[in-house]
C-alpha positions in Angstrom: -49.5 -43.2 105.3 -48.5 -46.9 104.7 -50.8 -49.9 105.0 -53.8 -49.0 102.6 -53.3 -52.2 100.4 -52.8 -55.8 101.2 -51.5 -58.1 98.3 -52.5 -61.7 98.5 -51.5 -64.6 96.0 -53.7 -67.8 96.0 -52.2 -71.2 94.6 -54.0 -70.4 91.0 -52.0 -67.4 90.9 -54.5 -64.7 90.9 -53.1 -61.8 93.2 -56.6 -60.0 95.2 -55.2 -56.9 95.7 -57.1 -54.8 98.9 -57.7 -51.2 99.2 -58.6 -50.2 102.8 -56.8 -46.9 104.5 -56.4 -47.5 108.3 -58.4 -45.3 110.3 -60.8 -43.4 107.5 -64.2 -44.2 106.8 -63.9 -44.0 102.8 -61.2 -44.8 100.6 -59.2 -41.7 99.0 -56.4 -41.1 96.2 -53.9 -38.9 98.5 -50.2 -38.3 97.4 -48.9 -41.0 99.8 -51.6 -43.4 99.2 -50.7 -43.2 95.4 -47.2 -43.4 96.0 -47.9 -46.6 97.8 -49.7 -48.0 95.2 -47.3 -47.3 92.8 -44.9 -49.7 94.7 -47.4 -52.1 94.9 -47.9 -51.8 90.8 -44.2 -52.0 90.5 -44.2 -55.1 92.9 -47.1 -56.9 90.3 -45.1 -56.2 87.4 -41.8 -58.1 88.5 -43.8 -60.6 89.2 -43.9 -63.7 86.5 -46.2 -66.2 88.4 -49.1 -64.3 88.4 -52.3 -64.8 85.8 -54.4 -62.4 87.4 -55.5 -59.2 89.5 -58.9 -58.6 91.2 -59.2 -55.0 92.8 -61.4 -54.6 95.5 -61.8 -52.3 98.8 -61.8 -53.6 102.3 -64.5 -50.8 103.4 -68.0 -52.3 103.3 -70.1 -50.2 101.3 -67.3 -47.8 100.0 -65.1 -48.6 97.4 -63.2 -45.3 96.2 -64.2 -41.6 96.5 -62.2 -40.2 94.5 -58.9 -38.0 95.1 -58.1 -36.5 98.2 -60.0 -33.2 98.4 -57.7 -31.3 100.6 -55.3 -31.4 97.9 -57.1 -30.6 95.4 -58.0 -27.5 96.3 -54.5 -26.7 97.6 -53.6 -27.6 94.1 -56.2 -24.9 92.4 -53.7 -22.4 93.8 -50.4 -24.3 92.5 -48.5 -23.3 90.1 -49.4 -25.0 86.0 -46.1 -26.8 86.3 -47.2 -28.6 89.6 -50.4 -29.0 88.2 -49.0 -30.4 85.3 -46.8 -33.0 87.5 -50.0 -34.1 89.2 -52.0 -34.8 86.4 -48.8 -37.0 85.0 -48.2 -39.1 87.7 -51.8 -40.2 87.7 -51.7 -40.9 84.0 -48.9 -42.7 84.4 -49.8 -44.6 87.1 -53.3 -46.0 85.3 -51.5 -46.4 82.7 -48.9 -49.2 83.8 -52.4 -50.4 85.9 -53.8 -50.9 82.4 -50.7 -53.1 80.9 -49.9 -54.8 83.4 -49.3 -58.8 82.0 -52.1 -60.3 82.8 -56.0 -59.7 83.2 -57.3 -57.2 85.9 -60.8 -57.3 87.2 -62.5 -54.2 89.6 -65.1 -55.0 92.1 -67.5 -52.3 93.0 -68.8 -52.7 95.9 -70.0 -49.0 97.2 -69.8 -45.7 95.8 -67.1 -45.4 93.1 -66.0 -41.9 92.5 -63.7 -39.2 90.3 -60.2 -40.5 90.8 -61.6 -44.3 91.7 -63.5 -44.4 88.4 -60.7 -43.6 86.3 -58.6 -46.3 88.1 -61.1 -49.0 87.5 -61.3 -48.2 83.8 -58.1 -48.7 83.2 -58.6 -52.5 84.2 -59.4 -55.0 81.5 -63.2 -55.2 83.6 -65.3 -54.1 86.2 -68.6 -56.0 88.2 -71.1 -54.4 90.6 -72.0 -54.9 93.2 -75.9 -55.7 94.3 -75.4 -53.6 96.8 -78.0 -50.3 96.7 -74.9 -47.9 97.3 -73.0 -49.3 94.6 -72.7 -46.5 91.7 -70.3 -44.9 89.3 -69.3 -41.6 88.5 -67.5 -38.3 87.3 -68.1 -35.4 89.8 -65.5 -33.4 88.8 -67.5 -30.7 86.9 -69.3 -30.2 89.9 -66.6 -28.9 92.2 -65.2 -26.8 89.4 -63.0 -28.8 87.3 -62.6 -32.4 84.7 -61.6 -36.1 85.1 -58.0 -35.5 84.7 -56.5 -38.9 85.5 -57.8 -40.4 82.1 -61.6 -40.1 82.5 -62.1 -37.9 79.6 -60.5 -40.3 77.3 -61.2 -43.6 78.6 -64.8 -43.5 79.4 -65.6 -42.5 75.7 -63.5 -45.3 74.0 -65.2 -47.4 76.5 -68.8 -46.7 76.6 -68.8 -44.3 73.5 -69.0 -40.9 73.0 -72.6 -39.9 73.6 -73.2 -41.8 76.6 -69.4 -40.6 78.2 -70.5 -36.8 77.2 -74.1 -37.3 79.8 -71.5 -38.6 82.4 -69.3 -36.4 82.2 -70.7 -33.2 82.2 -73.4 -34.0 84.2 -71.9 -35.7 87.4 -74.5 -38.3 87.0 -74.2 -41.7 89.0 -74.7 -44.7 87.1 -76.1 -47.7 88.6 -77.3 -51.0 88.8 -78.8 -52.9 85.2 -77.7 -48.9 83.2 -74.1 -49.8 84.1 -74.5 -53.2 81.9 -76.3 -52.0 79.4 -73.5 -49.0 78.9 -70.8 -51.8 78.9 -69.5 -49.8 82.0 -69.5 -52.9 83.5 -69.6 -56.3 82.7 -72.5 -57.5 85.4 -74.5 -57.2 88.6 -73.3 -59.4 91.0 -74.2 -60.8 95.1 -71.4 -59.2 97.0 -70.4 -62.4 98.4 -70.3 -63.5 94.9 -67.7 -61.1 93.3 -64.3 -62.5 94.0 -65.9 -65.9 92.7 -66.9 -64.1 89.6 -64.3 -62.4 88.9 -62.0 -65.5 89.3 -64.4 -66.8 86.8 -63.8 -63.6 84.0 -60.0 -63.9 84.5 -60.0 -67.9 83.8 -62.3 -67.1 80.7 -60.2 -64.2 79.4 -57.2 -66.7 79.4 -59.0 -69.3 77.5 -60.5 -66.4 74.8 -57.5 -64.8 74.5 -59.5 -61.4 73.8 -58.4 -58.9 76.8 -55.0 -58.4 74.9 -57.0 -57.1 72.0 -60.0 -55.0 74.0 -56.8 -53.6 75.7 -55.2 -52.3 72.1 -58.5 -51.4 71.0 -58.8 -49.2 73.8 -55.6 -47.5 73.3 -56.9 -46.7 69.3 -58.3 -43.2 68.5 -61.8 -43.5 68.2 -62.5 -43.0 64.7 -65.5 -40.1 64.4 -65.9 -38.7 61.1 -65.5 -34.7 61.0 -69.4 -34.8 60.2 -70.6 -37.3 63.5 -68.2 -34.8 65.7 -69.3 -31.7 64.2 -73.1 -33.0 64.8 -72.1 -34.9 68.6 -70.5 -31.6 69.7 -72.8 -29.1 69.0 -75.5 -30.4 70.3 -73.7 -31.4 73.6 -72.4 -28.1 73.9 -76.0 -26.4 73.8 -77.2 -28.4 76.0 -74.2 -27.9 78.3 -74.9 -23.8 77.9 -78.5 -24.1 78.7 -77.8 -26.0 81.6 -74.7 -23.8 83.0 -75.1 -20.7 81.2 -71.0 -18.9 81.1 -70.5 -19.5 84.4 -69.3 -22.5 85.0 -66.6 -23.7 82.0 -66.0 -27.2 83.5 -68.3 -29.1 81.6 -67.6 -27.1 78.8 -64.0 -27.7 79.2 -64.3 -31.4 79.7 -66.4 -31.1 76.0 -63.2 -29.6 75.2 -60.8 -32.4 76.0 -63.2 -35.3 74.9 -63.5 -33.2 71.5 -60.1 -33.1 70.9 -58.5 -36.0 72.5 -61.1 -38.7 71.1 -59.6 -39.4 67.5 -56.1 -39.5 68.6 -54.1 -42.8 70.3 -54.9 -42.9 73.7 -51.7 -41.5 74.7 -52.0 -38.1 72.8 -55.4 -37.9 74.2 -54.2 -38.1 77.7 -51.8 -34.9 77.0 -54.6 -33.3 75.3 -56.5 -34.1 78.6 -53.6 -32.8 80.8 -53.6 -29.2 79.3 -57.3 -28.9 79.7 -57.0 -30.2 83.2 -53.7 -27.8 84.1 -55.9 -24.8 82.3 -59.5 -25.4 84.1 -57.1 -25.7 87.5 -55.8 -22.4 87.4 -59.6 -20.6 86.8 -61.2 -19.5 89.4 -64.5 -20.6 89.0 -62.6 -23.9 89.9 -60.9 -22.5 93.4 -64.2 -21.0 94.3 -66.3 -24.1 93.7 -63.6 -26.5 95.3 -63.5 -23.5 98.6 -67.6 -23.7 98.6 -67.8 -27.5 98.8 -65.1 -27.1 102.1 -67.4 -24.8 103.1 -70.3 -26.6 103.4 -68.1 -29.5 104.8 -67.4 -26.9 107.9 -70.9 -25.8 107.9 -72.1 -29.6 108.7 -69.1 -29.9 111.5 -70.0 -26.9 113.5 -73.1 -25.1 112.3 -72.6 -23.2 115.3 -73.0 -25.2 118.3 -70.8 -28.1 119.5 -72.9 -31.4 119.1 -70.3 -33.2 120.7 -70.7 -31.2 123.8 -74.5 -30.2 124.0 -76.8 -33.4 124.8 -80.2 -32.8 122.5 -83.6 -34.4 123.0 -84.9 -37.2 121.0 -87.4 -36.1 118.7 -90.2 -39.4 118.0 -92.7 -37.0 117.0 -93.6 -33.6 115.6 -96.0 -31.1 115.5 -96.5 -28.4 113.1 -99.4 -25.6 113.1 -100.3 -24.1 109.8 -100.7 -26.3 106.7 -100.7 -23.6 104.2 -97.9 -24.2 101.5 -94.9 -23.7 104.3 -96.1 -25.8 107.3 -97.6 -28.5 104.5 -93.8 -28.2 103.1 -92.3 -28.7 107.0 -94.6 -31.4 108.2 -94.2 -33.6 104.7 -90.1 -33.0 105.4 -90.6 -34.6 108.9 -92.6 -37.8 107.3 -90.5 -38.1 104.3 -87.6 -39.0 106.3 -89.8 -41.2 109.3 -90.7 -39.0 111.7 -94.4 -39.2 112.5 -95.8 -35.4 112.2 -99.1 -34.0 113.3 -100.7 -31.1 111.4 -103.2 -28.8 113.0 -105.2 -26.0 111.2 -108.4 -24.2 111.6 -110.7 -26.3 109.6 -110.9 -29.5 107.2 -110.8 -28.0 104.1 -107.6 -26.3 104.9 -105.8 -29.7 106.2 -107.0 -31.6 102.6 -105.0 -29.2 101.1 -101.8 -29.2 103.3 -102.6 -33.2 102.7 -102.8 -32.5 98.7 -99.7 -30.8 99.0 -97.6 -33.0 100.9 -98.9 -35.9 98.1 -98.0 -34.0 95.0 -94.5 -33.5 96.6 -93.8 -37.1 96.5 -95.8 -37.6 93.1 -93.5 -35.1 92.0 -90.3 -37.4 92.7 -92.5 -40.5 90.8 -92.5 -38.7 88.4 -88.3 -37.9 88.0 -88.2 -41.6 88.9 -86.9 -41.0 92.5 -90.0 -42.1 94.5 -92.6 -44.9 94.3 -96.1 -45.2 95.3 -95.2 -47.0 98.1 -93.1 -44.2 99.2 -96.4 -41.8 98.7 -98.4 -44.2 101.1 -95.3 -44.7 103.6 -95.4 -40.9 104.3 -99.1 -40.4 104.2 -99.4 -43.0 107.2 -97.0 -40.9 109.4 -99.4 -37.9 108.9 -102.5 -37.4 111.4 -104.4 -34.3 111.1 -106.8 -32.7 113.6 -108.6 -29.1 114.1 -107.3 -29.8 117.7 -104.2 -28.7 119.3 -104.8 -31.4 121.4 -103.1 -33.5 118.9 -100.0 -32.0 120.1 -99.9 -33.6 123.3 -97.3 -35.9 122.8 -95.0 -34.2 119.9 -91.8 -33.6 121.2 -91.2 -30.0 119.2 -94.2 -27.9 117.9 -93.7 -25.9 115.0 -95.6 -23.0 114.3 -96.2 -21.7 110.6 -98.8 -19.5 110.6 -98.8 -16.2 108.8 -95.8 -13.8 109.7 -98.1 -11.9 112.1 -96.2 -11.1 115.6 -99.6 -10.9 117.7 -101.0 -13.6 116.1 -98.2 -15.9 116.5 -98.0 -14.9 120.6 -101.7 -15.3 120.7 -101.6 -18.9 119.7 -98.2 -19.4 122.1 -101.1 -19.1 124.9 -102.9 -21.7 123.4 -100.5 -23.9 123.6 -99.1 -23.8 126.7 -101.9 -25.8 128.0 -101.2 -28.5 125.6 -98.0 -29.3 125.1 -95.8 -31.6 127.3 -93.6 -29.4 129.7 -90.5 -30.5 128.3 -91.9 -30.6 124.8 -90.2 -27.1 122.1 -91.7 -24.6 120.5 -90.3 -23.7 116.9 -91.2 -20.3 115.3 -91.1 -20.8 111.4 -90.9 -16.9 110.9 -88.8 -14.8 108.6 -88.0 -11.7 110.7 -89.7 -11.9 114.1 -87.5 -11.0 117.1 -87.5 -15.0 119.0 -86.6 -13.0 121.7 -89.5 -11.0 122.2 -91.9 -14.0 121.1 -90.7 -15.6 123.9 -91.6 -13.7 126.2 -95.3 -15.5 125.4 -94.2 -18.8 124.8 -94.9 -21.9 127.3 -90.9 -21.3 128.4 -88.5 -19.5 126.8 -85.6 -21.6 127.0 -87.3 -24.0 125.3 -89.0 -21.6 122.4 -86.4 -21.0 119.0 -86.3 -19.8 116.2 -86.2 -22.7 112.8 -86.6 -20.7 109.4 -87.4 -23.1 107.0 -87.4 -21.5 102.8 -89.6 -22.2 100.0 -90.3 -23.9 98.5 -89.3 -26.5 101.5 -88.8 -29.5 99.7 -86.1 -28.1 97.7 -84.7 -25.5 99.8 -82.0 -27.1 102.6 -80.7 -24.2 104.7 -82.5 -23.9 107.7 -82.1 -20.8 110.2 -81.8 -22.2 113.8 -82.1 -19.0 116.0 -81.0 -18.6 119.1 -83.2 -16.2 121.3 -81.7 -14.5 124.4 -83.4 -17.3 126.5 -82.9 -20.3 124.1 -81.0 -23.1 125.6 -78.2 -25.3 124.4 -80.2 -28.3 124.7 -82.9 -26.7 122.9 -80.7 -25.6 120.3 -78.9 -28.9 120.1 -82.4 -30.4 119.9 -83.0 -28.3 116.6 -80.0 -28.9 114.5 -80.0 -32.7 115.2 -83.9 -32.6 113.8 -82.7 -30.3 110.7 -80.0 -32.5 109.8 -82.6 -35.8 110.4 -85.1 -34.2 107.7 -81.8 -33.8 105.0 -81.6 -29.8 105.9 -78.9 -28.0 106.3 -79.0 -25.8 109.8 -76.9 -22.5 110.8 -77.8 -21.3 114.0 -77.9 -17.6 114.1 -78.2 -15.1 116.8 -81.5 -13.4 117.2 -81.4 -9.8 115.3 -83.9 -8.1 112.6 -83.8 -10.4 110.0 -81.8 -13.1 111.3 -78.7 -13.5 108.5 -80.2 -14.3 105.2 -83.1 -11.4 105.4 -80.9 -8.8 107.0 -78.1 -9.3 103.9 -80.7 -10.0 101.2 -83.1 -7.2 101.8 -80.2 -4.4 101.2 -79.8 -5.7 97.4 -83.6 -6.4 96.6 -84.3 -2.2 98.7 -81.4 -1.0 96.2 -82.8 -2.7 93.1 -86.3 -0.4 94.2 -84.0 2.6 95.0 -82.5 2.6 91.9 -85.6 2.1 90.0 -86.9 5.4 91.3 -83.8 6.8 90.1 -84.0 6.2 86.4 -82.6 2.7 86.2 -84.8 0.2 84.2 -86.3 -2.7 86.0 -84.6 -5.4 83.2 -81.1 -3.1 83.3 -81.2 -4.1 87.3 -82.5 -7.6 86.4 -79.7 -8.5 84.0 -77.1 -7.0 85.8 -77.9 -9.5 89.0 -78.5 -12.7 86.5 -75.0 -11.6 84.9 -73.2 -11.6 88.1 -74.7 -15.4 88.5 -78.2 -14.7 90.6 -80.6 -17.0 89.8 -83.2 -14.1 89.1 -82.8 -10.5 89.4 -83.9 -8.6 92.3 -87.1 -7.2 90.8 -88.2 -10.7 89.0 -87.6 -11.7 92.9 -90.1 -9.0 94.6 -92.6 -10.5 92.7 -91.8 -14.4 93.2 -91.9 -13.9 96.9 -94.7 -11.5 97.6 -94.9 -7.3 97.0 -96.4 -7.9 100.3 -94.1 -9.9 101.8 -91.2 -8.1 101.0 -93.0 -4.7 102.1 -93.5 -6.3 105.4 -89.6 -7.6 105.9 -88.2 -3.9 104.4 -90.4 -2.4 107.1 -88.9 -4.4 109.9 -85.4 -4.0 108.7 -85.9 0.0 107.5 -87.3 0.6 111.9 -83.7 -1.8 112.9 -81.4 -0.5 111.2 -82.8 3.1 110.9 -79.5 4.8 109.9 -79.2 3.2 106.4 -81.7 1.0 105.5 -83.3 2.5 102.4 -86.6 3.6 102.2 -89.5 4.6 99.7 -92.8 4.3 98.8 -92.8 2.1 96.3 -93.7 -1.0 97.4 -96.5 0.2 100.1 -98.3 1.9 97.2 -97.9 -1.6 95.2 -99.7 -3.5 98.2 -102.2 -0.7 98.2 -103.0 -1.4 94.6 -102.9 -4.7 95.2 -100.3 -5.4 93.3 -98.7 -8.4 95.1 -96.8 -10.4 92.7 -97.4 -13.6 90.2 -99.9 -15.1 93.3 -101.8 -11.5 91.9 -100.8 -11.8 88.4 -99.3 -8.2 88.6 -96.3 -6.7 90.2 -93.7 -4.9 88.7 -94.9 -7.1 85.7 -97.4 -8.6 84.8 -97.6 -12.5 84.6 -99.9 -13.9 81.6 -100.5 -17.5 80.3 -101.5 -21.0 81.9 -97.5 -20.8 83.3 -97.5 -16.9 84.3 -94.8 -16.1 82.0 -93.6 -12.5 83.3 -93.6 -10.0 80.7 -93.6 -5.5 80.5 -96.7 -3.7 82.1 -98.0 -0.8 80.5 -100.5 -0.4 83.6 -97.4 0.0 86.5 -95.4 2.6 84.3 -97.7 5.8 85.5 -97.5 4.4 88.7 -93.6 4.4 88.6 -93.7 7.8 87.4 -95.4 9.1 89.9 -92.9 7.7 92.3 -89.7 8.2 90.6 -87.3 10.7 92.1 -84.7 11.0 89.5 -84.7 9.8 85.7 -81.0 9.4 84.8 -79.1 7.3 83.0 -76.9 3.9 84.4 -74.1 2.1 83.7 -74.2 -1.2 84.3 -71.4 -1.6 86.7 -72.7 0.9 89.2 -76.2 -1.1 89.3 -73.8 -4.2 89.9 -71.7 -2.1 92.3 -74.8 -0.6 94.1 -76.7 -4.1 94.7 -73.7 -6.6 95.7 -72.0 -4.0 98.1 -75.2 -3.2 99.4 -74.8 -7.3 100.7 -71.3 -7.4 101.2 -71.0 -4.9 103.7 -73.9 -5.8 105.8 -73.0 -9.1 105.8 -69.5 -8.0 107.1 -71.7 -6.0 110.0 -73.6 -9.2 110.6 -70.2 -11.0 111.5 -68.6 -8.1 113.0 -72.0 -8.3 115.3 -71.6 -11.3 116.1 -74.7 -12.8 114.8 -73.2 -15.8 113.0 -69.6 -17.1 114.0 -67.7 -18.0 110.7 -67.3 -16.6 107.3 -68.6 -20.1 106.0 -71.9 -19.6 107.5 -72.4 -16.7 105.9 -71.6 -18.0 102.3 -73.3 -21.1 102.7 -76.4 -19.5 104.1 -76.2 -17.0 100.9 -75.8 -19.9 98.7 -78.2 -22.4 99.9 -80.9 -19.1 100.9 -80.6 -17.0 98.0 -79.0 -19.2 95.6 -76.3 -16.9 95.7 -73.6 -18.2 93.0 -70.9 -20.3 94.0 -68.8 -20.3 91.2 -68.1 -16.9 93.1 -67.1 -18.4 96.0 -69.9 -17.4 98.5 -70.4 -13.6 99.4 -67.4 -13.3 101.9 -65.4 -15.2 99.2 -66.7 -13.4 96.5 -65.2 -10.1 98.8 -61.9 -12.2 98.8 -61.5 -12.6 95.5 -62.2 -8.7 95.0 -59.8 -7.9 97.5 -61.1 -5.9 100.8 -59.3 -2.8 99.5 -61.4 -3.2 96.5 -64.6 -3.5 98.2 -64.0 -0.5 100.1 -62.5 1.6 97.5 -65.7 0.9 95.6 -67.8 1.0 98.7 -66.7 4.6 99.2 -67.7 5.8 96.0 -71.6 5.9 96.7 -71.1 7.0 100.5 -72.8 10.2 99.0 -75.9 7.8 99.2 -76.1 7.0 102.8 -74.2 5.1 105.4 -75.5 1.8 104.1 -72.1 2.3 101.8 -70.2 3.1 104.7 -68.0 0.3 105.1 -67.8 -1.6 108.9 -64.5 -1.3 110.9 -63.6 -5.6 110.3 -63.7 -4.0 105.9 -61.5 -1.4 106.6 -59.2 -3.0 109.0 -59.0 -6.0 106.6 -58.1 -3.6 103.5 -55.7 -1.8 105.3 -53.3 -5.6 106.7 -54.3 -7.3 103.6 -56.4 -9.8 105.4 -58.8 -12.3 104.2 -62.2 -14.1 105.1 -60.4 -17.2 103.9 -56.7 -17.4 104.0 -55.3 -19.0 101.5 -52.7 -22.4 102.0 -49.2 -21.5 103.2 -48.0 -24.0 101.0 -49.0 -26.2 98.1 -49.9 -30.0 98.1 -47.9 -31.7 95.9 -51.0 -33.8 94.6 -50.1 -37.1 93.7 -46.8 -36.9 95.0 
């Protein structure tokens, strides 16, 4: 790559030095582009007529994202010593930035990231840009790993420690009047303003005389007494473990090189920072965080149709049937991002409350400061109500959310037909419905799909897109594009039982229940998940989504996939009981206070006994064993099937469904990291259990030629170089 900066000189001698890569839409910190830049730093330095720099991108809107993310995570499997040698050459390389003769000035005009952050702070001073995307930050810890070009060590001597510790190992982005009032930068200013200002800083630094000192100042160990970091420390570290728990060390390793980098000289810092960086690297929490955000980068490409080659409709207008908590959650998604929605349900007292609903999700981003009022009423005014279908007349896709009842669902398809516009779609929000039997009563099924939205739906992204035997391109085309407008994330799947994220989560939450009725102890099979990096455990999760709910899906999936789904009793005898869940206040626990804090139930332990098979004694690695291999291997049959088209959709559709951890890497990935041979070694040891732990032909192939989901580089980016 050559080209990405252009070097002008104006009579005052103050050199405006541009940063614009040909052909990309953001700026990155590649290995060539830094080795140009290097040149060009080499270039300022023989220079003796120049009294200034200003640094500032060409791309309007964009100023630097950071490194060059395709080597990075070629780096995570790179030997230390290459590690090492990348981490160098960027300290070296700010470093000369920072002493170079004369005063240096940053102009942030756009989104300022990772690498791009720590090159503007190691300029004398920085100004913002008025411009809404313009923001600063660290978002290292959130792929996995630390600021490693400086960050750790700068930022603190720069805006102090407390304030560099939130930064850091939060990812935060800082912006607008915050970014002043940190120091991070020196003011707010009209984009068409910044060079003039920053031709104003440089003339004033040469009058005052002061940058040469800031500039030694910086380079000084910070000077915290053993008491003020003992205190800072701890208390960051808490909060970092109650945010992360042990599973992800990057914040805590960033802790790590602030802690003991901070009250040394700047240059002993930056080796401190080195060896953290080389040692967080080599982890793989950091090569399976990195591999998940490619992931998701593949998944928003091709989420399995081409867009490129499938025309879709335009969508001005939708409908959605249902206002309980899931169609109020769809319809508000639709209005929060412009697109007029109608809701329709069977009397007024159930629309106020799908119109309550759709309020307090907006009231709830007032109150985290990311809303306004006037965003409550923008969103209000693009939802109309009726008892009518009627209202539907003109919606270019209907979606249906009424309870997962198959006849109910069909019945209503009838209704519909004589009201919506010929070429209008119909959208089934269900769970485990076969789209290709519901179609068969829809107003045409090539324009009737599947689009599984999760609760709750202002917070969940993935969206299931399926594809019925009918379903068209367009129609599926139509369905993604609308997903992605409302800030989902959509992977279309093939119609089956249970779609992809059902049909591989119900295998681990009917093993937690099997294993119950074996002896195990519902907080034993609880811990073992939320040690593994679940969210909650598979019991605590029967009763967040429903006993009744998770009776009906088991059913479906226990008549599909008769030869190894597992059944019992236990959950249609809870249902009987009425024993649905927190919405109950009982399940397998009961749920007691204003807040419904679970806690033990004396009352379900006779009824457990009665059902109880077995009463032995487990060790925690076969309840770990017996629920994650219980999902591996049927998500292995689910690609082997055919019913998704890419490892990637399967792991981002874990992670973004099921909140399935990705400092594992994603399910598939997860298998990867084990080792196929593993998986089935393991698999085979509980094939006394059923053929659920018989593992698929793709497993066994794979163990046998050493094969992987995801293979890894064939050779290493030198990063930086």
């Amino acid at each position: 790559m050559a080209n990405a900066f252009q070097l002008e000189v104006a009579d005052d001698g103050i050199a405006l030095l541009t940063f614009d890569i040909p052909g990309q839409k953001v700026n990155t910190l590649s290995g060539p582009v830094i080795a140009e830049l290097s040149e060009v730093i080499a270039h300022l330095e023989s220079r003796e007529d120049l009294r200034g720099l200003i640094f500032r991108s060409g791309k309007p809107g964009q100023f630097i994202a950071g490194a060059d993310l395709g080597e990075l995570a070629a780096l995570v499997h790179a030997t230390p010593d290459e590690v090492k040698r990348g981490v160098e050459r960027g300290h070296g390389l700010f470093e000369r930035f920072s002493q170079l003769p004369f005063p240096t000035v940053a102009l942030v005009n756009g989104h300022c990231m990772g690498g791009g952050t720590e090159l503007i702070l190691s300029l004398d001073q920085r100004l913002l840009s008025d411009n809404s995307k313009a923001g600063i930050a660290f978002p290292e810890v959130k792929l996995g790993i630390i600021p490693g070009w400086g960050g750790t060590q700068r930022l603190p001597r720069l805006i102090g420690i407390h304030h560099a510790i939130r930064m850091i190992t939060t990812g935060a982005t800082i912006r607008g009047a915050e970014a002043v009032s940190l120091g991070l930068v020196f003011d707010i200013i009209p984009t068409d303003q910044l060079i003039g200002e920053a031709r104003r800083l440089i003339e004033s630094a040469h009058e005052q005389d002061e940058w040469k000192a800031n500039r030694e100042l910086r380079n000084q160990p910070l000077g915290m007494t053993a008491d003020q970091m003992a205190f800072t420390f701890s208390v960051a570290e808490g909060y970092v473990r109650s945010k992360t728990g042990s599973h992800y060390p990057a914040p805590l390793m960033a802790l790590k090189s602030i802690r003991e980098g901070i009250n040394l000289p700047l240059k002993q810092g930056l080796e401190v920072e080195r060896d953290v960086a080389v040692e967080i690297m080599q982890s793989s929490a950091a090569a399976n965080v990195i591999g998940v955000f490619f992931k998701g980068n593949a998944v928003d490409r091709d989420p399995g149709i081409d867009l490129r080659a499938t025309a879709s409709q335009d969508v001005c207008r939708a409908g959605v049937l249902g206002t309980g908590l899931m169609g109020a959650g769809i319809a508000t998604a639709h209005a929060r991002r412009g697109i007029p929605a109608a809701m329709v349900d069977t009397d007024n007292d159930r629309i106020a409350a799908g119109l309550a609903a759709a309020a307090k999700v907006v009231q709830g981003r007032i109150a985290i400061g990311r809303a306004t009022q006037d965003d409550v009423a923008q969103m209000m005014s693009l939802l109309s109500t009726s008892t009518s279908q009627q209202i539907f007349a003109d919606c270019d896709v209907v979606i249906e959310a009424v309870p997962e009842n198959e006849q109910l669902k069909t019945r209503i398809y009838g209704q519909l037909a004589e009201v919506m516009r010929p070429d209008a779609i119909l959208a089934s929000n269900t769970s485990t419905i076969s789209i290709t039997r519901m179609a068969q009563a829809a107003p045409a099924a090539d324009r009737f799909v599947g689009m599984h939205f999760f609760s709750p739906v202002d917070r969940m992204t993935l969206v299931e897109v399926i594809r019925g035997e009918q379903t068209s391109d367009e129609t599926v085309a139509t369905i993604v594009t609308l997903a992605k407008r409302i800030g989902k994330t959509p992977i279309v799947v093939k119609d089956c039982p249970g779609f992809l994220v059902n049909r591989v989560l119900m295998p681990y939450m009917a093993e937690a229940v099997q294993m119950l009725t074996e002896g195990a102890s519902m907080d034993a099979i609880d811990k073992a998940a939320t040690r593994f990096g679940m969210p909650v455990g598979p019991i605590a999760l029967h009763d967040m989504v429903g006993i009744d709910v998770a009776c009906f899906a088991g059913n479906v999936l226990v008549k599909a996939y008769a030869d190894r789904a597992v059944s019992n009793n236990v959950l249609a005898r809870m249902v009987q009981l009425g024993r649905l869940g927190k919405k109950t206040g009982s399940g397998f626990r009961k749920y007691v206070g204003a807040k419904g804090k679970p806690a033990s139930d004396p009352e379900f332990e006779p009824i457990l006994a009665h059902l109880r098979t077995d009463d032995r004694q487990f060790k925690d690695e076969e309840i770990t064993d017996r629920l994650f291999l219980a999902m591996v291997l049927e998500a292995v049959r689910a690609l082997q099937d055919k019913i998704i088209l890419q490892p990637a959709h399967v792991d981002m559709a874990m992670i973004l469904g099921t909140g399935f951890p990705p400092f594992r890497g994603g399910l598939l990935g997860w298998c990867d990291n084990e080792g196929a041979a593993s998986i089935t070694e393991r698999a085979a040891r509980y094939e006394s259990l059923g053929k659920r732990f018989e593992s698929p032909a793709m497993l066994t192939q794979m163990a046998v030629s050493g094969e992987r989901f995801y293979p890894l580089p064939a050779t290493t980016a030198k990063f930086g170089g």
